[in-house]
C-alpha positions in Angstrom: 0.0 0.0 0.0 1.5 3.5 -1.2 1.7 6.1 1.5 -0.8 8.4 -0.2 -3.2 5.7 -0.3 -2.5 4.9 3.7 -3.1 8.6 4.4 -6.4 8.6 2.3 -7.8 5.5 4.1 -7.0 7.0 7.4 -8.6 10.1 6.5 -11.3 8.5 5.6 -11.1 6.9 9.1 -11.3 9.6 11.0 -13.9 11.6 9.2 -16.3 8.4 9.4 -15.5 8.4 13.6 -16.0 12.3 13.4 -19.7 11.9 11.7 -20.8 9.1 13.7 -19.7 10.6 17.0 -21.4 14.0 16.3 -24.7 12.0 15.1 -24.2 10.4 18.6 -23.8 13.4 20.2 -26.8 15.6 18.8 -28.9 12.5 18.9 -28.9 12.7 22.7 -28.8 15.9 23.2 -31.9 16.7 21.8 -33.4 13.5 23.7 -32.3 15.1 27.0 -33.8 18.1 25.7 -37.7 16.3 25.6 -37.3 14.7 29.0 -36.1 17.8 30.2 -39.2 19.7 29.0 -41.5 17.1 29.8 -40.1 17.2 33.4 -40.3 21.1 33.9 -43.9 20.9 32.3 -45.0 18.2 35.1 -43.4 19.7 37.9 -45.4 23.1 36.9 -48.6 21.5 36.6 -47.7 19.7 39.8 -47.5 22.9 41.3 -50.0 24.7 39.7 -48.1 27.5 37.8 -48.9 28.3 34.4 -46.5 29.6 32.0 -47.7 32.5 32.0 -46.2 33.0 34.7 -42.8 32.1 34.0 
């Protein structure tokens, strides 16, 4: 395997890591995101306050 070849498959590599791991990351980020708004929304309503208020 030439050296160019060995720098274009690790490249390649890396950018495939890259994508997946930021696909990960937004993924459950915006699922923490939900529960977090379903939480706040059920502790209001617990408590009686509407947003309004807030």
């Amino acid at each position: 395997m030439t050296k160019r070849k060995k720098i274009l498959v690790l490249s390649l590599a890396i950018v495939g890591v890259l994508v997946i791991g930021g696909s990960f990351f937004l993924y459950t980020q915006s699922s923490h995101k939900k529960e977090a708004n379903n939480q706040f929304e059920s502790y209001t309503n617990k408590q009686g306050i509407s947003p309004n208020d807030i």
